[in-house]
DOKE-628775 format. One record per atom (N, C-alpha, C, O): residue in three letters; chain; x, y, z. Coordinates in steps of 0.02 Angstrom, whole numbers. Example, Ala and Ser with C-alpha at 12.3 -4.5 7.8 and 13.67 -1.06 7.14 Angstrom:
// residues 2
code: Ala unit: A X: 660 Y: -284 Z: 390 $
code: Ala unit: A X: 615 Y: -225 Z: 390 $
code: Ala unit: A X: 660 Y: -165 Z: 390 $
code: Ala unit: A X: 712 Y: -166 Z: 423 $
code: Ser unit: A X: 642 Y: -112 Z: 354 $
code: Ser unit: A X: 684 Y: -53 Z: 357 $
code: Ser unit: A X: 645 Y: 2 Z: 394 $
code: Ser unit: A X: 670 Y: 57 Z: 402 $
// end
This chain:
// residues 73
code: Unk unit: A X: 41 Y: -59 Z: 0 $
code: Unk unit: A X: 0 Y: 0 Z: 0 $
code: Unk unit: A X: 44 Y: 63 Z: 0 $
code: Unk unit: A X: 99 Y: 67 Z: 27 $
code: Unk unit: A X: 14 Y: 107 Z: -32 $
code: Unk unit: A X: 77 Y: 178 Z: -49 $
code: Unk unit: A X: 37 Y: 202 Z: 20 $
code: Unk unit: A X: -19 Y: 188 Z: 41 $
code: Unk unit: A X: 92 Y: 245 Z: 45 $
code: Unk unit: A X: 89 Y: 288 Z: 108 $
code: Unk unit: A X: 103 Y: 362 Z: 108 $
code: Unk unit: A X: 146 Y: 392 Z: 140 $
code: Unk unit: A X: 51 Y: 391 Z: 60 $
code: Unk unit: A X: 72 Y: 458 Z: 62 $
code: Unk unit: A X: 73 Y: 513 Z: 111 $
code: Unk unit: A X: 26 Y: 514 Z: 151 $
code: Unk unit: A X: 119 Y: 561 Z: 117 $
code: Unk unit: A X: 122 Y: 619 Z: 151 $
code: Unk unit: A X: 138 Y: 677 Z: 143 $
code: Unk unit: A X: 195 Y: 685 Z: 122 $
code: Unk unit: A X: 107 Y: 722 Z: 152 $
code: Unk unit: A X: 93 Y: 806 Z: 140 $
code: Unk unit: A X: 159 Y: 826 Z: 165 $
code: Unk unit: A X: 177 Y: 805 Z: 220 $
code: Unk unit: A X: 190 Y: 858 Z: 136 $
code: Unk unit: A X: 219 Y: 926 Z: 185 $
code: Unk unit: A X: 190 Y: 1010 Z: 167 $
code: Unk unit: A X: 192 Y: 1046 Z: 117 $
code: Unk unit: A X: 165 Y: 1017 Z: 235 $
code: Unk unit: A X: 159 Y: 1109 Z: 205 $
code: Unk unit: A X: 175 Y: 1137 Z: 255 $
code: Unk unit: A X: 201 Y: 1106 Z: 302 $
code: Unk unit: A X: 162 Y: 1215 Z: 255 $
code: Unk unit: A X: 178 Y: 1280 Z: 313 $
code: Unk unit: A X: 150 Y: 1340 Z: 301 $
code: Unk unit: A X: 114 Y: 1368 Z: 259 $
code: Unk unit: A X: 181 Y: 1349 Z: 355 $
code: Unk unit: A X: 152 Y: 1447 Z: 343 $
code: Unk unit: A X: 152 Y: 1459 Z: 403 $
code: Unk unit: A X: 162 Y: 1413 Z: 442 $
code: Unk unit: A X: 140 Y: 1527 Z: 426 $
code: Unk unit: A X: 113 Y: 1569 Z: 474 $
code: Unk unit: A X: 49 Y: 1538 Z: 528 $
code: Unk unit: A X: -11 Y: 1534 Z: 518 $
code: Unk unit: A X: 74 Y: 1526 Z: 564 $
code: Unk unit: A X: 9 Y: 1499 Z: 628 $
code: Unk unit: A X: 23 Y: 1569 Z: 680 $
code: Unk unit: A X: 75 Y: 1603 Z: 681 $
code: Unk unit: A X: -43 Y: 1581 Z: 724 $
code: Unk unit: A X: -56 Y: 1619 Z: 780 $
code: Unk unit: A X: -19 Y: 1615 Z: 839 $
code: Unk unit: A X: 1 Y: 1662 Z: 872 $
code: Unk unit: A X: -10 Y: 1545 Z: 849 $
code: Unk unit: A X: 11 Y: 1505 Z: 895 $
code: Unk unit: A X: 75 Y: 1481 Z: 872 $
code: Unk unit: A X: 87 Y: 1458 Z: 816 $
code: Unk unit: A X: 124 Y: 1492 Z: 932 $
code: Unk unit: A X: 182 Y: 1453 Z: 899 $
code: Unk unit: A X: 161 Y: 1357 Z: 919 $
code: Unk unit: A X: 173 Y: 1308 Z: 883 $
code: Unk unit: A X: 130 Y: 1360 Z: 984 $
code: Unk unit: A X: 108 Y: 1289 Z: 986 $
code: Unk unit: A X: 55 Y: 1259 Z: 961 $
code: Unk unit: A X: 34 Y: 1204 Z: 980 $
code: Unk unit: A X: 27 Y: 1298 Z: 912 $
code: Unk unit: A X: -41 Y: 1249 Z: 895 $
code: Unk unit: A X: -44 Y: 1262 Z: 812 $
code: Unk unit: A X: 2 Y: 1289 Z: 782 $
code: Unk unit: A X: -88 Y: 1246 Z: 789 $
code: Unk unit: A X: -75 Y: 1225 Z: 721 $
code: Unk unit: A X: -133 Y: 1278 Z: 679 $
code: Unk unit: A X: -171 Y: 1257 Z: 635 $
code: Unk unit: A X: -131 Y: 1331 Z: 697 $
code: Unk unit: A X: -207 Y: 1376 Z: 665 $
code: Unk unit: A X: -164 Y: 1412 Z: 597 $
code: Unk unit: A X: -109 Y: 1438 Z: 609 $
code: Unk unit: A X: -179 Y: 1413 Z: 559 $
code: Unk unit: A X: -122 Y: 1441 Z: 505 $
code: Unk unit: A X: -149 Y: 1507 Z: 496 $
code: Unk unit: A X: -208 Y: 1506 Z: 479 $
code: Unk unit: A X: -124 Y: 1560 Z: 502 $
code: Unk unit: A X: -161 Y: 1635 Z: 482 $
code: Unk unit: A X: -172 Y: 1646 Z: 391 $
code: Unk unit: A X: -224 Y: 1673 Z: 374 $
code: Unk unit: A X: -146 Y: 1635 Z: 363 $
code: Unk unit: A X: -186 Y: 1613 Z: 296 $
code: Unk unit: A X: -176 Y: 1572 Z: 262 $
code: Unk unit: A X: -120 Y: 1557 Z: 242 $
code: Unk unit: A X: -224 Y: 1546 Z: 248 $
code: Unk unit: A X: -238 Y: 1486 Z: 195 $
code: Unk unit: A X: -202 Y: 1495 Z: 137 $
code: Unk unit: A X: -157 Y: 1456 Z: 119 $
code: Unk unit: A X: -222 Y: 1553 Z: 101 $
code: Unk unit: A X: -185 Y: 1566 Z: 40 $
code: Unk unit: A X: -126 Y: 1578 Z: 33 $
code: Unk unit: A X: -106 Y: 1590 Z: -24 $
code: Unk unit: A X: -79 Y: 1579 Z: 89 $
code: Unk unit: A X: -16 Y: 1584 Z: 93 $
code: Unk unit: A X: 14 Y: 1520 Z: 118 $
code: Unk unit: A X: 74 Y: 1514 Z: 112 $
code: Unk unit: A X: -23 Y: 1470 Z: 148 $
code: Unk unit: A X: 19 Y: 1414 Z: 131 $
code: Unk unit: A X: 83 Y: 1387 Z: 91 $
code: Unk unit: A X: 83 Y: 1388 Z: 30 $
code: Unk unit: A X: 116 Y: 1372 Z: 114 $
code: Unk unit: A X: 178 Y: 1328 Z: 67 $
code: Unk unit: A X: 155 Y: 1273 Z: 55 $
code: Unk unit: A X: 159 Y: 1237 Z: 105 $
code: Unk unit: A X: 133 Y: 1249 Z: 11 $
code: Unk unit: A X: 113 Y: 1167 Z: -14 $
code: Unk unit: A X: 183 Y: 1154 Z: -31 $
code: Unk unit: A X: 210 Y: 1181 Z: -79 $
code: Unk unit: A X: 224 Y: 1094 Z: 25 $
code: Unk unit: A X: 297 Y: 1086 Z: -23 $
code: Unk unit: A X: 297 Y: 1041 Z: -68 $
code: Unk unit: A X: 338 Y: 1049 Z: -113 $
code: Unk unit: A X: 258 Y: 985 Z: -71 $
code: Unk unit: A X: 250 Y: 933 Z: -107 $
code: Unk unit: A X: 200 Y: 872 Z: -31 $
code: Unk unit: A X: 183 Y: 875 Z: 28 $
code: Unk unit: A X: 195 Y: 808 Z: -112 $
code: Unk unit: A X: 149 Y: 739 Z: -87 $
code: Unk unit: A X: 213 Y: 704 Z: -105 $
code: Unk unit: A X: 242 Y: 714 Z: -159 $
code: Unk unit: A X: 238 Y: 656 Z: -54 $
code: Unk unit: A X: 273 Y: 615 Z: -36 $
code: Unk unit: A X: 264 Y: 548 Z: -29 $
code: Unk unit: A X: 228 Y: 532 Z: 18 $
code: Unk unit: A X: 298 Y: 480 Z: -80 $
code: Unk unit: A X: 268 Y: 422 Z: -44 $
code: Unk unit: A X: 297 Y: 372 Z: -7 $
code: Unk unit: A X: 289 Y: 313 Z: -23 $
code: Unk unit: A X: 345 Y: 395 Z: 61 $
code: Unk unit: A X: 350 Y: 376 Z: 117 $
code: Unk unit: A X: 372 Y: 437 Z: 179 $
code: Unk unit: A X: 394 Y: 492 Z: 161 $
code: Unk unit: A X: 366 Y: 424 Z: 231 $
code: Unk unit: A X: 383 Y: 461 Z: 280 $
code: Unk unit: A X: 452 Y: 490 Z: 274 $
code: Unk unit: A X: 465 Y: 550 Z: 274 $
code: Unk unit: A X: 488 Y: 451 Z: 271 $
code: Unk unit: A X: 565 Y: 471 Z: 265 $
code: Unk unit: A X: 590 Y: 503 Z: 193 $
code: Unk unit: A X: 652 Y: 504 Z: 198 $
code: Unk unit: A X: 578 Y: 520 Z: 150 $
code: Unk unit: A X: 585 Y: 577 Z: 108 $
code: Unk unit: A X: 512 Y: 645 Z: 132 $
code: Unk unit: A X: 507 Y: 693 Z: 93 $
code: Unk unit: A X: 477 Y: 644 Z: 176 $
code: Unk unit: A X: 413 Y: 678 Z: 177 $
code: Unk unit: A X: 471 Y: 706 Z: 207 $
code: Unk unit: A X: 496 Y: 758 Z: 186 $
code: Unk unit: A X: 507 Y: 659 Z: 280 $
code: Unk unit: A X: 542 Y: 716 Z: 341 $
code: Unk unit: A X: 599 Y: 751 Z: 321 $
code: Unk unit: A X: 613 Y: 800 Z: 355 $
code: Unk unit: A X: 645 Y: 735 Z: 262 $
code: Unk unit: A X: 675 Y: 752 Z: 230 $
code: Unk unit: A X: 655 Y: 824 Z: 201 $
code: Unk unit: A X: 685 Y: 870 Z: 229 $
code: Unk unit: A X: 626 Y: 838 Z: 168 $
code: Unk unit: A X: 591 Y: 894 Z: 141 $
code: Unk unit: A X: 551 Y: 953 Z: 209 $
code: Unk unit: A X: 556 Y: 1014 Z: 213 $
code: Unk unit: A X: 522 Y: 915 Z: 244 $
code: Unk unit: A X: 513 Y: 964 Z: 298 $
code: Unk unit: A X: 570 Y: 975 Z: 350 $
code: Unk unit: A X: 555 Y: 1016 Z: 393 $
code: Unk unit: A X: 635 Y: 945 Z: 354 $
code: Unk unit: A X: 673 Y: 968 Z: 391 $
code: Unk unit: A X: 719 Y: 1041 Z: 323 $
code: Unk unit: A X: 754 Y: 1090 Z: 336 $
code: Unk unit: A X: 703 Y: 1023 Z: 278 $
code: Unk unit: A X: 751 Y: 1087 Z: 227 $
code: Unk unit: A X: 723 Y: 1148 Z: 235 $
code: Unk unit: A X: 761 Y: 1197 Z: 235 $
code: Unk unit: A X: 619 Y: 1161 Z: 249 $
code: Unk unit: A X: 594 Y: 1189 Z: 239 $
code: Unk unit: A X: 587 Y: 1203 Z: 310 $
code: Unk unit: A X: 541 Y: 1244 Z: 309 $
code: Unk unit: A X: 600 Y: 1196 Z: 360 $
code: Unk unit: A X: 589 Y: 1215 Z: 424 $
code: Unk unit: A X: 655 Y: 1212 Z: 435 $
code: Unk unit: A X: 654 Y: 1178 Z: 486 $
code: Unk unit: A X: 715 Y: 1224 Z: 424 $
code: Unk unit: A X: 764 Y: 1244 Z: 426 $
code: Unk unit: A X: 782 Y: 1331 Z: 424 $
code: Unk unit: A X: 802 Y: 1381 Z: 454 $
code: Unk unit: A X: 760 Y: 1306 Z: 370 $
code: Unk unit: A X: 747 Y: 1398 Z: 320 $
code: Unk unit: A X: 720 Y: 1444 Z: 373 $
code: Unk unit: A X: 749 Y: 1494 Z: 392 $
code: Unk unit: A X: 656 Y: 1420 Z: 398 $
code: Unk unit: A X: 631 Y: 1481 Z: 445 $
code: Unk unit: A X: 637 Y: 1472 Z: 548 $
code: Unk unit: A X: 603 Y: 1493 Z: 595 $
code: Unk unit: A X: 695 Y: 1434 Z: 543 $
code: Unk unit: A X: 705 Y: 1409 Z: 602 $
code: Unk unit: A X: 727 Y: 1481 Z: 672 $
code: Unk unit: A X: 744 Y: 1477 Z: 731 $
code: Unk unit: A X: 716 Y: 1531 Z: 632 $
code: Unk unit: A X: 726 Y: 1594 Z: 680 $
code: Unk unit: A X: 644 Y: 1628 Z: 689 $
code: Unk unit: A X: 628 Y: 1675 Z: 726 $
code: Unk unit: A X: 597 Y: 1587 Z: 640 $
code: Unk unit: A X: 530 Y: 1629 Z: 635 $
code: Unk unit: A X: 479 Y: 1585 Z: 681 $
code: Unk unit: A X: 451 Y: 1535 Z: 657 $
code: Unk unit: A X: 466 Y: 1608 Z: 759 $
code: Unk unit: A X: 420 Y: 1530 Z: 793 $
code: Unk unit: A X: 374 Y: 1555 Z: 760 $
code: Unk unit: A X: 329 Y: 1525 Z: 788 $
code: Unk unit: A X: 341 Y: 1596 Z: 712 $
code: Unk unit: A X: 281 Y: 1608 Z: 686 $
code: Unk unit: A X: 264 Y: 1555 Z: 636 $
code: Unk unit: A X: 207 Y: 1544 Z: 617 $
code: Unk unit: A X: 316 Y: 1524 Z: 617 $
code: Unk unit: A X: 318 Y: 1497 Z: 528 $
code: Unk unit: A X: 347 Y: 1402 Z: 571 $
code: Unk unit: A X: 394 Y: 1381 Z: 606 $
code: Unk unit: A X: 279 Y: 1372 Z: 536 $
code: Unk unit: A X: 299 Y: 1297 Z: 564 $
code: Unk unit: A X: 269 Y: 1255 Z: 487 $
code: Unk unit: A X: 226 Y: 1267 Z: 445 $
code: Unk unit: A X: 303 Y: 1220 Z: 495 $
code: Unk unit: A X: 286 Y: 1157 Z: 450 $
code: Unk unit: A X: 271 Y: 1072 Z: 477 $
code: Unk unit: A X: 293 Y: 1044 Z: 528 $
code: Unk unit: A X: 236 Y: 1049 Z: 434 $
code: Unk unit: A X: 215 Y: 1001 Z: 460 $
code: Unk unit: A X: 205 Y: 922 Z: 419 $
code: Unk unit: A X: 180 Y: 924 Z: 362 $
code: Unk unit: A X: 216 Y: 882 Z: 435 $
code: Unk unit: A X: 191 Y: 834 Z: 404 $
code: Unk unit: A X: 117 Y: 791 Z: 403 $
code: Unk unit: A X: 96 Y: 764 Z: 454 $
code: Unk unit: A X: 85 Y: 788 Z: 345 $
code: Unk unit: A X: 22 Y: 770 Z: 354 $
code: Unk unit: A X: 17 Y: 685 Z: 332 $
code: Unk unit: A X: 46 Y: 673 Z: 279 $
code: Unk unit: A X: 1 Y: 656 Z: 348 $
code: Unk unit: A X: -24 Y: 581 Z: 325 $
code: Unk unit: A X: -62 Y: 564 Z: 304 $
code: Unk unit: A X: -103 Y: 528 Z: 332 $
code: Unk unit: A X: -66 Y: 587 Z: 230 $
code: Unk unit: A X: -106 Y: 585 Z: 192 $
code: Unk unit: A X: -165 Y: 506 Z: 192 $
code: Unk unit: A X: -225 Y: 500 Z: 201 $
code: Unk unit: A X: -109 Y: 456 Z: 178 $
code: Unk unit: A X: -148 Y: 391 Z: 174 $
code: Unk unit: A X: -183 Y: 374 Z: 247 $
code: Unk unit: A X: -219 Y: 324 Z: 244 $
code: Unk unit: A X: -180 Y: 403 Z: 307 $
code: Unk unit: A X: -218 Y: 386 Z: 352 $
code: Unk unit: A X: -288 Y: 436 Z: 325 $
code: Unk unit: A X: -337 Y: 398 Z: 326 $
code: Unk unit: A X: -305 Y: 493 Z: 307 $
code: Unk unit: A X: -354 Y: 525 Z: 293 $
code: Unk unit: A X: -406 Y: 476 Z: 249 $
code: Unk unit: A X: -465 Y: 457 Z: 256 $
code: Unk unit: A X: -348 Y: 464 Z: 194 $
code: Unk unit: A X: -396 Y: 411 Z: 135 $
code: Unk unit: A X: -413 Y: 360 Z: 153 $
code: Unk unit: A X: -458 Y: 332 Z: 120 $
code: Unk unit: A X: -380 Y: 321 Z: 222 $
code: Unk unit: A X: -405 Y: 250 Z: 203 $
code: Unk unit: A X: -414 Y: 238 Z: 302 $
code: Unk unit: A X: -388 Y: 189 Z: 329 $
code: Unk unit: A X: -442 Y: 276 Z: 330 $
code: Unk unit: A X: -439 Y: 272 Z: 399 $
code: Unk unit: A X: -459 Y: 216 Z: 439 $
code: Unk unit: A X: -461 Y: 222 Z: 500 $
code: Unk unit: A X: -479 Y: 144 Z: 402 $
code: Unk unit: A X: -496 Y: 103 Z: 444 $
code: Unk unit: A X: -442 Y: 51 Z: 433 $
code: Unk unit: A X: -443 Y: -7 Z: 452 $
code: Unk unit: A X: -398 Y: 82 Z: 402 $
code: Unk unit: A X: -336 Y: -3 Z: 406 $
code: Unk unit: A X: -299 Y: 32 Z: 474 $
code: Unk unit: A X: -308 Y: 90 Z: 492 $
code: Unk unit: A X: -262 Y: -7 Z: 501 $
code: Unk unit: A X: -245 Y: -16 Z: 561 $
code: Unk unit: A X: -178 Y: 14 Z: 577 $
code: Unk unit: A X: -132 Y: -10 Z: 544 $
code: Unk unit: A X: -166 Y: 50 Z: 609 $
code: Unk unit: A X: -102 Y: 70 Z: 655 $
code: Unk unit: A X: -47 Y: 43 Z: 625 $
code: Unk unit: A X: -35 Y: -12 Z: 600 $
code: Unk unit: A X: -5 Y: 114 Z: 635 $
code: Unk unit: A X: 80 Y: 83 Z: 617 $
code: Unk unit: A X: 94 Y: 71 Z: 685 $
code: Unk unit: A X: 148 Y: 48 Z: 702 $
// end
């Protein structure tokens, strides 16, 4: 089964919580199909703004969204 994962970012309210202040300014960095090139790409891109706690990135798991009843890693 492919295991895709999101990376994006932007501007949140919160440096601890995940509210993004705009949508349309998102960074979509790419869809990834395993974890370990996803974290790869979000450590380059959260590198970059590693002086801004405003600016976080994140990894999303995509294939748990699509297919939410197969079972736990």
């Amino acid at each position: 089964m492919q295991k895709l994962h999101l990376v994006m970012g932007g501007r949140v309210r919160d440096p601890q919580g995940l509210e993004f202040v705009d949508l349309k300014a998102l960074d979509l960095v790419g869809v990834f199909p395993d974890y370990a090139s996803a974290e790869d790409a979000w450590r380059q891109r959260a590198q970059r703004t590693v002086d801004d706690a405003e600016m976080k990135y994140v990894i999303v798991h995509l294939h748990r969204l699509l297919q939410p009843d197969l079972p736990g890693e």
